[in-house]
N, C-alpha and C positions, 0 to 999 in steps of 0.2 A: 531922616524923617521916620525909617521905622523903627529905630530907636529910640525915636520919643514917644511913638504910639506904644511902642512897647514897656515903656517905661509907667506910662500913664495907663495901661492896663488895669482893671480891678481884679483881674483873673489872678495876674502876676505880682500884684501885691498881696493879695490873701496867702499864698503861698511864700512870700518872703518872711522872713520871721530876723529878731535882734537876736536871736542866739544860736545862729548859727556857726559863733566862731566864740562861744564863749562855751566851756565847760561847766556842765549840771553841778561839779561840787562845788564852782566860784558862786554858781545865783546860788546854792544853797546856805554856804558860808554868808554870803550877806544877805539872807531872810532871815538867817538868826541874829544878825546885827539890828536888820532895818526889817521887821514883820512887815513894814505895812505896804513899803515899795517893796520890799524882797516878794513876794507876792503877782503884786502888780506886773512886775519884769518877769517872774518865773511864766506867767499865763500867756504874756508876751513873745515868751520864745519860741515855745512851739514844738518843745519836744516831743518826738513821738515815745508813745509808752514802753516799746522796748527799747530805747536808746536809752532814757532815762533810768528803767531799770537794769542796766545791766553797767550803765554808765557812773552809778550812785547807790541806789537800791542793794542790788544784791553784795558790790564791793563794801558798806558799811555795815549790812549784816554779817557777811562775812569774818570782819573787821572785831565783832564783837562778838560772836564766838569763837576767835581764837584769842583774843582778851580774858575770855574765860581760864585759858590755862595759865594766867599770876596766879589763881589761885594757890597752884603749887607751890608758890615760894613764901604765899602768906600765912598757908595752914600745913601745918608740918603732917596733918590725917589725911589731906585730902589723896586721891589714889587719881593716876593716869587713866584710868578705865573712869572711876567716876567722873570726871572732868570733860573728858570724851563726851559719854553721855551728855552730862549738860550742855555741852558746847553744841551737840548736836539740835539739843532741845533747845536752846535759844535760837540757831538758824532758823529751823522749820518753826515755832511758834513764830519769829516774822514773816516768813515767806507765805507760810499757809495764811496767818493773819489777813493776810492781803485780802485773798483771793475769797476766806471767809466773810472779810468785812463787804467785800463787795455782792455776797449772794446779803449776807443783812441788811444791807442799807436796801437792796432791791425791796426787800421787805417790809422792814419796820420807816423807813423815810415817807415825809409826806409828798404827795404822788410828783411835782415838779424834781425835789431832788432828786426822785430818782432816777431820773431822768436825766440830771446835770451830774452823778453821780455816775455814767455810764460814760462820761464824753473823755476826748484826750485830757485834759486838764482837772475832770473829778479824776480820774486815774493816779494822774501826779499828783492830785491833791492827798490822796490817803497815801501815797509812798513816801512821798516827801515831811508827814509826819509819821509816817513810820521810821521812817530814816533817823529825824530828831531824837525820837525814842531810842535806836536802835546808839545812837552817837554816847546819850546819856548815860547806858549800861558800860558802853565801851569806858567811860571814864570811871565810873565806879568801880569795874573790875579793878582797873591800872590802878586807880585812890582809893582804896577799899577805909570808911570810916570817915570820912570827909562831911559827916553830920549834918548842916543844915542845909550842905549842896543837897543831898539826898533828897530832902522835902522841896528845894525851892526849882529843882529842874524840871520834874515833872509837870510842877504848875508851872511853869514859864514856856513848857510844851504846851499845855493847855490852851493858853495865852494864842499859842502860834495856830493853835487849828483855828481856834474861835475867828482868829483875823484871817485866814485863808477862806472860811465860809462865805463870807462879801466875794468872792470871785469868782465862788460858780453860778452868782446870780438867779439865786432863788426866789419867788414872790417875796415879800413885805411878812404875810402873814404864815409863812412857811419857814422862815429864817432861824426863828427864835427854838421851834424844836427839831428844826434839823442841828443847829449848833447843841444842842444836847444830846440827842441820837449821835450825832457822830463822835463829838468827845466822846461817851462813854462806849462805842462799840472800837474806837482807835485805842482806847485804854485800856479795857479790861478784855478785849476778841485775845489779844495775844498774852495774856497773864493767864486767861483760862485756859491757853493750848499748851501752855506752858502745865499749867498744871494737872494737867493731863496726860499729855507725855511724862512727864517726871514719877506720876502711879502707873503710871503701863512700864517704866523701864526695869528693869531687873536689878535687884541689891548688888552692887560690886563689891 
């Protein structure tokens, strides 16, 4: 009997979540297959923000700043000091990324997102397209030259934030520029840290 009361809890089911035995890289792998459910399941699971990152996030950053060092094999100039360097500057343009896109969004978002912008799942939401991003360079590195992949991943990132905005349940008449604030502060927050770092670094 009190296993069924307990089962029928509302308390106890807010707190159960579908992903607790599945791993943040499988739902991440099938949001890039399936944006619209990959979404839907990610909101659904319930991860909290440092499991996620530390679970996805930071290992795919990671990931692509040590992707950074093919270079060496592809450019016979490149130096171990300068590669270093970048590689450093790819991790922290995402990692700061984050943490800058979320004091912007506090800012520039209109007043509900930013609000859904602050919750467990706006958290995921900008890591998990950082991540996409962060996956995209890692293939570039490895395929350096690979031409119209170059132009068509970024927009098919693009693609994936626009369809994650429906899930943090923003007003009707708030939708339409939060999916633009946020494309472009998830796009260009970490090209400009980037490019930033790279004039602060020292000539190797």
């Amino acid at each position: 009997m009190s296993e069924a009361v307990s089962k029928n809890n509302p308390l106890n089911s807010s707190v159960k979540t579908d992903g607790g035995n599945v791993h943040p890289f499988w739902r991440f792998l099938y949001l890039l297959v399936a944006p619209q459910s990959g979404w839907k399941r990610l909101k659904n699971a319930r991860y909290s923000t440092e499991y996620y990152a530390r679970s996805l996030f930071y290992p795919l950053l990671a990931l692509m700043a040590a992707c950074r060092f093919a270079l060496l094999i592809y450019n016979v100039d490149a130096t171990i000091i300068t590669v270093l360097q970048q590689a450093i500057g790819l991790f922290v343009a995402g990692f700061a990324g984050y943490y800058a896109i979320l004091i912007l969004a506090r800012t520039f978002l209109p007043h509900e997102a930013r609000v859904k912008i602050e919750t467990r799942f706006g958290k995921v939401y900008i890591m998990t397209c950082l991540s996409a991003l962060a996956l995209c360079m890692t293939v570039f590195e490895l395929i350096p030259g690979i031409g119209l992949v170059f132009v068509a991943a970024p927009i098919y990132v693009a693609y994936l934030m626009v369809k994650g905005v429906k899930y943090l349940r923003v007003p009707a008449e708030e939708e339409n520029p939060t999916i633009i604030l946020l494309t472009l502060l998830l796009l260009g927050t970490p090209i400009a840290i980037y490019a930033l770092l790279e004039m602060m670094m020292p000539a190797a």
